[in-house]
C-alpha positions in Angstrom: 31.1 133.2 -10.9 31.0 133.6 -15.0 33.4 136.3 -14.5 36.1 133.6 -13.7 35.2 130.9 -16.4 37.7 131.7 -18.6 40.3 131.2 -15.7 38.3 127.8 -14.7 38.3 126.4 -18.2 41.7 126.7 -18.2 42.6 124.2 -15.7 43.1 120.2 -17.1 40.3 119.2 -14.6 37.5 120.8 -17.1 39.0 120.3 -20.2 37.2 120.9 -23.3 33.9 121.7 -21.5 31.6 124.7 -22.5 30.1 127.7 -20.9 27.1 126.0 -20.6 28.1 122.5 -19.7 30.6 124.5 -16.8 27.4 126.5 -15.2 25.7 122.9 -14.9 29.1 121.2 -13.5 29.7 123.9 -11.2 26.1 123.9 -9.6 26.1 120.1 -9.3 29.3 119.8 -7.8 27.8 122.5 -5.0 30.2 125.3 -5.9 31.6 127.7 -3.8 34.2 130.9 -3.9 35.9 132.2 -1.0 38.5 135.3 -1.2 41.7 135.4 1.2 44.5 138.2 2.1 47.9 137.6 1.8 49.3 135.3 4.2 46.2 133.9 5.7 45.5 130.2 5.8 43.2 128.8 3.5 44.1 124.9 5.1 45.9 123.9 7.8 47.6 121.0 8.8 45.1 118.5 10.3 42.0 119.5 8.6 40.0 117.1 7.3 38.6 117.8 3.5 36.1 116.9 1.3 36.6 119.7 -1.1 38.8 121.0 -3.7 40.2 124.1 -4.6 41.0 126.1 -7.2 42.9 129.5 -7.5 41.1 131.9 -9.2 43.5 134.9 -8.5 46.5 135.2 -6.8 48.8 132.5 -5.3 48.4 129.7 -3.4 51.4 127.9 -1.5 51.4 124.4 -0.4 53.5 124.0 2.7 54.7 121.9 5.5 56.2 123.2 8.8 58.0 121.2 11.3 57.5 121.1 15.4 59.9 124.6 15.4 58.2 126.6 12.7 60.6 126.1 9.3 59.2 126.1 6.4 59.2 124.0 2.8 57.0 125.3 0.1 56.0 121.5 -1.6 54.0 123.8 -4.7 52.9 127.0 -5.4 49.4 127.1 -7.4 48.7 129.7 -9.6 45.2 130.7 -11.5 43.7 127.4 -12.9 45.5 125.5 -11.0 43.8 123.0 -8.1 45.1 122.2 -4.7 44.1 119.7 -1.7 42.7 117.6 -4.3 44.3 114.3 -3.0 43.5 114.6 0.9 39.7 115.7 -0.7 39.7 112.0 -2.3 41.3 110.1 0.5 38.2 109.4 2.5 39.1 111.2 6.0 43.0 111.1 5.9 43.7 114.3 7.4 46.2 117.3 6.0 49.8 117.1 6.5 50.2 120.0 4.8 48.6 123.7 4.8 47.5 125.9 2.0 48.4 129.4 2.2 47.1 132.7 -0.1 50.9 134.0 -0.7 48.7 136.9 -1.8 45.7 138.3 -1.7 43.5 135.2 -3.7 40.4 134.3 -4.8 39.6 130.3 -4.7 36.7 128.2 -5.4 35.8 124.8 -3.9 34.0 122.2 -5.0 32.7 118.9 -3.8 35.3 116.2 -5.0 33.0 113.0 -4.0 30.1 114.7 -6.6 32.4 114.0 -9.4 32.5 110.2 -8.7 28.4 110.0 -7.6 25.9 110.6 -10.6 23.8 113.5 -9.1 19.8 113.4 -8.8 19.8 115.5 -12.4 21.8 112.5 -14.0 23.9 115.2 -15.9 26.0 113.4 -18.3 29.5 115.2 -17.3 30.8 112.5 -14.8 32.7 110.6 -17.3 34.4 113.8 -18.1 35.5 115.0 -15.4 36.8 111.5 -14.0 39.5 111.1 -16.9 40.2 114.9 -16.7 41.0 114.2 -13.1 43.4 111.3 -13.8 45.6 113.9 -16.0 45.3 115.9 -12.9 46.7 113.8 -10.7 49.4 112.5 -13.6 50.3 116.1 -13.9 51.0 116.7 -10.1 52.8 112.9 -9.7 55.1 114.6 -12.4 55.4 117.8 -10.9 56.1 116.2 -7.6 59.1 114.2 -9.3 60.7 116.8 -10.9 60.9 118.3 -7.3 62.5 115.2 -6.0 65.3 115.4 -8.7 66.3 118.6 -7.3 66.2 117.8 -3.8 68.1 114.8 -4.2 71.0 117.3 -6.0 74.0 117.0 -3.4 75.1 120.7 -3.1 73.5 124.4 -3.3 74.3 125.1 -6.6 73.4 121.8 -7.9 69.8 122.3 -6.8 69.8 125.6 -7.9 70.8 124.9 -11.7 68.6 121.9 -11.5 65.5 123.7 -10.7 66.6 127.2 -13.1 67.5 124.5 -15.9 64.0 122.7 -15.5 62.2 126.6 -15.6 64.2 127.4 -18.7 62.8 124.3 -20.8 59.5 124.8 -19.1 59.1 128.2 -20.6 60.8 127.2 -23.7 63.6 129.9 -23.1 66.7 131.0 -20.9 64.8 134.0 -20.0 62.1 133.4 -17.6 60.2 134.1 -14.0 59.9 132.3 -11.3 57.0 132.6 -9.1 58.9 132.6 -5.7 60.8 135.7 -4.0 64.3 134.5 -2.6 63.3 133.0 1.1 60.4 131.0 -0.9 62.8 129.5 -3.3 64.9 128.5 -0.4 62.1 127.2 1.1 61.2 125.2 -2.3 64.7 123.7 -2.5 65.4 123.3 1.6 68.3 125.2 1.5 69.9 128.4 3.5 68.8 131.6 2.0 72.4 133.2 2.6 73.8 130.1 1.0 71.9 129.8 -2.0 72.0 133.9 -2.1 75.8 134.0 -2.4 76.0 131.1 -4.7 73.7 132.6 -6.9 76.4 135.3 -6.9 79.0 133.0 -7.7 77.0 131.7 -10.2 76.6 135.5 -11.5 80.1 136.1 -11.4 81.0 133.0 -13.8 78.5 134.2 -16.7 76.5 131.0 -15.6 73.6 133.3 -15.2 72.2 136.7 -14.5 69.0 137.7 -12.2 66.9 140.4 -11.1 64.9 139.2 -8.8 62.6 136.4 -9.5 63.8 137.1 -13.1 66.5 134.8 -14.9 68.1 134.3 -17.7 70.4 131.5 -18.1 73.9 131.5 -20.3 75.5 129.4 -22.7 78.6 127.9 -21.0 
């Protein structure tokens, strides 16, 4: 577990907490890490939770598949990042949504209800972790919204240079990486993959942009 607490301490949720306070945290709120291959589900829709996880290595992709099998990636979670915490904290409301290691991954689970109960120990790390966990949450309500702007774009290429335009201030830079392949980002934006390929191409071809793979770099126009 130690090997992975710089990875752990890098996630909002334990914020400015030390080695040592982390070994206590971690043992109170019961622990646990689990490793997965690529493309095996970690959730599936209709589980029931109480824990939360956290990717320690790898990629994790939050998904939603309807009746005939087509899929939307809602979030991809990288090292430090937490998933399923919501669903852990909404008292039996089942998944609608399945978690899925996009490659091989490591990720740890936790208890979520041992951050709101004071444990027999009485450590003095609840009030911590409670206001760390509301930036959580305000972190993913943004993240969630900024998705929503895209979708709600009216054509291909509008969601396209919406989401690429949004990366590109994210990184601080018109060169950057995106973390999904070209089906995934189709996926991400609910789009056709030949559609979005070929007016990436367009795109291309006007000196909007350039790409190599899940590498961009956006132009001046």
């Amino acid at each position: 577990m130690k090997k992975y607490f710089n990875i752990i301490k890098k996630s909002p949720l334990f914020s400015g907490v030390s080695d040592e306070e982390l070994e206590i945290m971690l043992k109170c709120l019961s622990a646990s890490i689990q490793d997965y291959s690529k493309g095996q589900f970690i959730l599936r829709s209709g589980d029931n939770v109480s824990s939360v996880g956290m990717v320690l290595s790898g990629s994790v992709h939050i998904i939603k598949e309807d009746f005939w099998g087509n899929r939307n990636i809602i979030s991809a979670s990288a090292p430090g990042q937490l998933f399923a915490e919501t669903y852990a904290f909404a008292h039996g409301a089942p998944l609608n949504v399945s978690a899925v290691a996009e490659e091989p991954s490591t990720v740890l689970f936790f208890d979520a209800h041992r951050i709101l109960t004071v444990c027999s120990s009485a450590c003095g790390f609840h009030t911590k972790l409670i206001r760390n966990l509301l930036s959580v949450f305000a972190e993913k309500n943004l993240i969630l919204n900024e998705k929503l702007t895209h979708m709600t774009q009216r054509t291909t290429r509008e969601k396209l240079l919406s989401y690429l335009s949004s990366e590109a201030v994210r990184h601080g830079s018109p060169s950057f990486e995106i973390p999904f392949n070209r089906q995934q980002l189709a996926d991400y934006l609910s789009v056709d993959r030949s559609s979005m390929s070929n007016e990436l191409c367009k795109m291309r071809d006007e000196g909007i942009l350039s790409f190599k793979k899940n590498s961009f770099v956006l132009k001046t126009l």
